[in-house]
N, C-alpha and C positions, 0 to 999 in steps of 0.2 A: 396383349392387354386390351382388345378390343372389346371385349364384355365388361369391361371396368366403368359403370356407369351410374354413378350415384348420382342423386337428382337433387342435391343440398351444396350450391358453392359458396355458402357462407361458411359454411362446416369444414368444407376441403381448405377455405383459405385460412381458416385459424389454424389445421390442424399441420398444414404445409409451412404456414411464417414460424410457427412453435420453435426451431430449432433456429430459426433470425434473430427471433426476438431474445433467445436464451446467451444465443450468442453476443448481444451485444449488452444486455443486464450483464450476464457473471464477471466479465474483466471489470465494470464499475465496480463491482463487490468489492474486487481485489482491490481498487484505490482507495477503500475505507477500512484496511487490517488493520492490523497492529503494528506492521513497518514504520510503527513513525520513528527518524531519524535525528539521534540525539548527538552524533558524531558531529562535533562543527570544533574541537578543540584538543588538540593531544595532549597537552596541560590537564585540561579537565579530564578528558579520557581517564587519566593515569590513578586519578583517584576517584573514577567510578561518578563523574560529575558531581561528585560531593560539593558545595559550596558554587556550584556553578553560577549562580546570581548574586552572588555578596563576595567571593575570594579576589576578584580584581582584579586579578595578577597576569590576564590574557585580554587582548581586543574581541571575545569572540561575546563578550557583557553587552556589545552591539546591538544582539540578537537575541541572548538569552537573560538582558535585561538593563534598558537603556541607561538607569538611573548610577547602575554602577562605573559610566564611562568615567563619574566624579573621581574616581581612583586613576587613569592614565594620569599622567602629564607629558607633554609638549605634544607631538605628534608621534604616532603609529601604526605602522604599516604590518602586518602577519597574513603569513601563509599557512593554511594547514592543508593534508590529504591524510585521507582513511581510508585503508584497505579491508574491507569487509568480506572476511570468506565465509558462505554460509551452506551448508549441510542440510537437504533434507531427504531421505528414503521411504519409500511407502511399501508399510504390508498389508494387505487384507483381497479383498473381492470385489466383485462388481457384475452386477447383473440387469439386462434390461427390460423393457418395460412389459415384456412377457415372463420374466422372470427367468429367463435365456441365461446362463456364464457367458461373459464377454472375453472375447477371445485378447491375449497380449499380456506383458510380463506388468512388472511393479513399475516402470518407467525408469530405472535407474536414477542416479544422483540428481534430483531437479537444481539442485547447490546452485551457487555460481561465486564469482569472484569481482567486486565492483570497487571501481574508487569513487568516494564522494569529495569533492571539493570544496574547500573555504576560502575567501578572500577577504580581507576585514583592513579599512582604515575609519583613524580616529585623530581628530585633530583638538586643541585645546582651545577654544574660542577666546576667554576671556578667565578670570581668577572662579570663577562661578559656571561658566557655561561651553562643555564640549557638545561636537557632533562627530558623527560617525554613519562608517557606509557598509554593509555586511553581503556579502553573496553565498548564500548558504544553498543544501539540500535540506529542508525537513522531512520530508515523507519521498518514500520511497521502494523497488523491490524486484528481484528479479528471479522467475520461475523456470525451467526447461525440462519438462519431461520429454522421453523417448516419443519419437509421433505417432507409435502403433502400441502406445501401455494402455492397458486395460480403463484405466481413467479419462481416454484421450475425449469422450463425450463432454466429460466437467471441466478439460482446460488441457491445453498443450503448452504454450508459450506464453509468459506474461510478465510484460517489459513497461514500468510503470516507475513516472519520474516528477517532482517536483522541486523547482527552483526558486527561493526567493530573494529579492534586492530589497533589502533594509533598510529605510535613512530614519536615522535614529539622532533624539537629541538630549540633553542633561540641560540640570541647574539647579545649582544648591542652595537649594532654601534658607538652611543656617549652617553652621560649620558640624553640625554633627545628620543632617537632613538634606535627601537630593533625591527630584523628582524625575523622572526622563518618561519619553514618547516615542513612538516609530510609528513609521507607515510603510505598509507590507504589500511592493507589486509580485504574484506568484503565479508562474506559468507551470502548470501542469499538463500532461504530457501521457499518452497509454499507447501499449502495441501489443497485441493481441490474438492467440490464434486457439479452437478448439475445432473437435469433428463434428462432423453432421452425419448422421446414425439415419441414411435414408431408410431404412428397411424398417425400422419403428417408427419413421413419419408416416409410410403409407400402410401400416398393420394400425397407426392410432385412426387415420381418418375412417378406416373401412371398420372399425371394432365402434366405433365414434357413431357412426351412419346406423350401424345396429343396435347400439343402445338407444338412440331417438327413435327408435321405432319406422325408420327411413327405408331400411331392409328387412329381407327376413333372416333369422338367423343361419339359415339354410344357405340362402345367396352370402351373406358374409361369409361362413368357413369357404365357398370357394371362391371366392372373390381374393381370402387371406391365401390360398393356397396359392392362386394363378399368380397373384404377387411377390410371394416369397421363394416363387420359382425364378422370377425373371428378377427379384432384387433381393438376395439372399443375405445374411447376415454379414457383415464386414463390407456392406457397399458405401463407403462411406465418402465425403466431401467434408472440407476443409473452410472454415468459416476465420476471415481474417480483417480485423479492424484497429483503427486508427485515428486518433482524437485529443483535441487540446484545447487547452483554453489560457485567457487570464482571469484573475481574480486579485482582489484587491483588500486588506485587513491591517488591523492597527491591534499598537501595544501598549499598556501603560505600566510602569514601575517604582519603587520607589524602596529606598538605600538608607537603613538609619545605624548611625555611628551611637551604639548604645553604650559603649568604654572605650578609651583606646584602643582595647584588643578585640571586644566583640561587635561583629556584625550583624543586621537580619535586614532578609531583603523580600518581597513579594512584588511576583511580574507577574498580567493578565494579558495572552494572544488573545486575541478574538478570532472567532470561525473565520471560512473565507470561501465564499460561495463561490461553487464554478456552474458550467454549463457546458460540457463539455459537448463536442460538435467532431464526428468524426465519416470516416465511407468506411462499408462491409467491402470486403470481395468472396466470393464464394466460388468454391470449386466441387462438379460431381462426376460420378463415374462415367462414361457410356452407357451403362442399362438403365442409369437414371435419365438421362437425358431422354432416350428414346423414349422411357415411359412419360414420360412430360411432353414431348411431342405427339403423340397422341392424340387424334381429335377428342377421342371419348373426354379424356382429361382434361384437355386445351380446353372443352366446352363448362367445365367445373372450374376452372380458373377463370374465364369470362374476360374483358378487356382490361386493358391496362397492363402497367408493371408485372411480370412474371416472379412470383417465387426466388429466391436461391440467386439473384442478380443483385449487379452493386447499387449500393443505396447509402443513403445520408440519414443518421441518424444523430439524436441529441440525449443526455442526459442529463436531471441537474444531480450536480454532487458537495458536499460541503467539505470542505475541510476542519476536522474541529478545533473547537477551543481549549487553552491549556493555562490551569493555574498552577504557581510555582510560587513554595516558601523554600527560604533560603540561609540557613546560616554559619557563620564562618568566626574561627577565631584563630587570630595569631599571635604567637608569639617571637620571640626572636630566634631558636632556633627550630620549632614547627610550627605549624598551623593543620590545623583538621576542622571539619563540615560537616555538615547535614543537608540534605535538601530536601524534600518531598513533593513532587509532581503528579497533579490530579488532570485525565485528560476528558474531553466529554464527547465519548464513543456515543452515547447513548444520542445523543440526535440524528444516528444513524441508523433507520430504523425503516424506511423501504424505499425503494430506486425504481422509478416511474422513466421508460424508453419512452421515446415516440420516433415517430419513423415517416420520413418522407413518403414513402411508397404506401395509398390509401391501400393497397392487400397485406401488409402488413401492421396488424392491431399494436393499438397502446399495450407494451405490456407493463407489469407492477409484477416486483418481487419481494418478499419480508424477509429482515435479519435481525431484527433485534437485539442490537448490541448492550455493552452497559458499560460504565464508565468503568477506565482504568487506571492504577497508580503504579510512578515508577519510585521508589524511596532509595536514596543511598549513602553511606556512612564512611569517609575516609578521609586522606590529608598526607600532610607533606614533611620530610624530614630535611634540613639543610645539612648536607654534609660537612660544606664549606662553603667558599663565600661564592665559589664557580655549579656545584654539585647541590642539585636535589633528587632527593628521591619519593618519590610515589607510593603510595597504595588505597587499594578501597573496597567497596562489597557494595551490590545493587540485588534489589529484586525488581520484576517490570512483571506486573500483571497483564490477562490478556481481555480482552473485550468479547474474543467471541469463546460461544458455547458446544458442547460435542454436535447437539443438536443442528446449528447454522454453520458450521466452519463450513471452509472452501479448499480443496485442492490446491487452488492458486497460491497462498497464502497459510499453511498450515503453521498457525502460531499457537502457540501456549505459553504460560508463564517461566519466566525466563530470570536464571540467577546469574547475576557477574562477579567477576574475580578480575581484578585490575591491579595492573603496576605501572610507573611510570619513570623518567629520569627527565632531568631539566639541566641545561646547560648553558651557563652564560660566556661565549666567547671572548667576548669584550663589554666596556659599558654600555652598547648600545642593542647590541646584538645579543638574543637569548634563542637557543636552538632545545626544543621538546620534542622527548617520545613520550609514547604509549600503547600499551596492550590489555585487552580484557579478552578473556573467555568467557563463552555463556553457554550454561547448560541448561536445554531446555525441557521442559516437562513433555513427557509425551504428551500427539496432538493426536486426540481421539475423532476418528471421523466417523461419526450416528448413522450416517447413511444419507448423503449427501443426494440430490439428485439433481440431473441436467436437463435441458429443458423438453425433450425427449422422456424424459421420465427412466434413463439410467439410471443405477442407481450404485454408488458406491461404498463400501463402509470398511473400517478398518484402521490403521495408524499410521503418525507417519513419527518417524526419531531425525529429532535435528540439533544442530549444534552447529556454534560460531565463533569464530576469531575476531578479534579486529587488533588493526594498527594502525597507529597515525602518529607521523610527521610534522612540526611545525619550525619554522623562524618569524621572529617579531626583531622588529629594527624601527627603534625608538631615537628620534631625532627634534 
């Protein structure tokens, strides 16, 4: 590679950080999908979170809406888990940025199998006034393809986690009216791994230098040729990051007793800005390395930080906000709900890196999301005075479009189908399941491209379980 001598190392160092900078923009993508995590209650589970903010009849009103704590009495303690198994397969193509077939299968089952946990207490302060303490997941999600599937350019592994602590409080205004608050501390959490496609970072800088008129086209094709001799398709590195942050958001709600029997409830999250702060580590083959060692090169790379080494980056990211109407009616022996939840994707709408290392540029990516709604319809039969039973139906729209989806996160509009049972051991002690399945629409992928200028396109077919477990012990 000693003839390798372009005379532009501003051009070499965009066109070298290109698959850094990709690498650390597309996992933030994936912390802004559709995963957001509604599981925090096997009670609600069971009927499809139908009445989740006005039915009352779980501590998990903490979190899904402080005003309704007015329903506990004395103190309560509940545990919930949810086992989420989730399914997703890809079929289609993928070709790079020569318009080359990428070599590798569909990545087998990205699926995986997570538990989310809930922890929830609530105490009764006074005739008028509880507080309560919630440890929830809301957002959430976990990806695994094969390390050598045709996709591995747009995403390999992607391990993506938020946690929030609750403290939430009520007071009832008048005996049919009850207003509650929270404050929301939320640690979020990413882990991260896709390829790095050297053989198209060094075909883009030398194709790059002949478009600016830097070369002739003559010196490019062999310039392209001496290169894709000594770094030929499939030389590829492994780009792996990691980053977390806190963030901090508030809730307001409020609880109106409109009959004895009906309820209606609206709760407002507010976003909750992170910044997330993480380190790359980067791995490349031997022929890369040599070529990078190189004086001709080394001279195009000029002082400082090198390409392709570990570095600290930051991004900001929001979490968004979510409006929730909520209504519930009981009777003596069932009760059934409505609820309808609007979330605001749409302030998600481009993801700005920056990068310790001055050889790697700001980069900025668009996704233009758009808001989504989850709506759900369902309720409860008592059997007896020990015995309930469940059911419900959901639809959960999705935010993003064939055109922006991601690999990472291949979501689409999603329908549920819920059962539940509720059992009370004794007066104090109530033990809940529940189950939903979700069939989800195929998630069309337009033609996704990685920062390398991969490009993928094609579908992927998914489909999910969940279960979850709860006891609440009321004292």
């Amino acid at each position: 590679m000693s003839k390798l001598n372009l005379p532009t190392r501003p051009l070499a160092i965009a066109a070298l950080s290109l698959a850094i900078a990709g690498a650390l923009v597309a996992p933030q993508a994936a912390n802004a999908s559709a995963f957001q995590l509604k599981e925090n209650s096997a009670a609600a589970l069971g009927r499809a979170f139908a009445g989740s903010a006005a039915a009352g009849d779980d501590a998990s009103v903490i979190v899904n809406n402080p005003a309704a704590m007015s329903l506990l009495k004395g103190n309560v303690v509940q545990a919930d888990v949810t086992g989420i198994n989730f399914s997703t397969k890809f079929h289609g193509t993928a070709t790079d940025a020569q318009g080359r077939p990428i070599s590798g299968g569909n990545g087998g089952d990205a699926g995986t199998t997570i538990p989310v946990p809930a922890l929830y207490f609530a105490t009764q302060v006074s005739d008028r006034v509880h507080i309560g303490l919630g440890l929830t997941a809301p957002f959430g999600f976990k990806t695994d393809y094969d390390s050598d599937w045709k996709g591995r350019y747009n995403g390999i592994k992607s391990d993506f986690k938020s946690f929030d602590a609750t403290l939430s409080a009520s007071f009832d205004v008048t005996d049919t009216f009850a207003i509650g608050a929270s404050f929301i501390a939320q640690k979020t959490s990413a882990e991260l791994t896709s390829a790095i496609n050297y053989n198209t970072v060094g075909l883009g800088l030398i194709q790059g230098a002949a478009a600016a008129g830097e070369i002739s086209p003559l010196v490019a094709r062999a310039l392209a040729q001496q290169y894709a001799t000594v770094v030929p398709p499939g030389s590829d590195g492994i780009a792996r990051i990691k980053g977390d942050d806190w963030g901090y958001g508030w809730q307001l709600g409020g609880l109106w007793r409109l009959t004895d029997a009906d309820r209606l409830a609206l709760n407002y999250r507010s976003k909750i800005k992170h910044t997330l702060e993480g380190t790359g580590n980067f791995t490349m083959p031997s022929n890369v390395t040599a070529v990078l060692s190189n004086p001709a090169v080394g001279a195009l790379l000029g002082s400082g930080q090198p390409p392709f080494t570990h570095t600290n980056g930051s991004a900001g990211f929001t979490t968004p906000a979510v409006a929730t109407a909520s209504y519930w009616h009981q009777a003596s022996k069932f009760g059934w709900g409505i609820d309808a939840s609007w979330t605001k994707w749409d302030s998600f709408k481009d993801l700005t890196v920056n990068f310790e290392n001055p050889n790697q540029p700001q980069s900025t990516e668009h996704f233009g999301w758009h808001n989504s709604w989850f709506v759900s319809v369902g309720g409860e039969y008592y059997l007896s005075d020990k015995l309930t039973l469940r059911g419900g139906v959901a639809i959960d729209t999705t935010p993003t479009e064939d055109q922006t989806r991601d690999v990472r996160v291949p979501d689409s509009t999603r329908k549920w189908l819920a059962f539940g049972l509720g059992y009370k051991a004794t007066d104090r002690l109530e033990l809940n399941a529940g189950f939903a399945h979700i069939f989800v629409n195929k998630a069309h992928i337009a033609g996704g491209e990685s920062a390398t200028l991969d490009r993928i396109a094609g579908e992927s077919d998914d489909k999910g379980n969940l279960l979850s477990v709860s006891a609440k012990y009321a004292f």
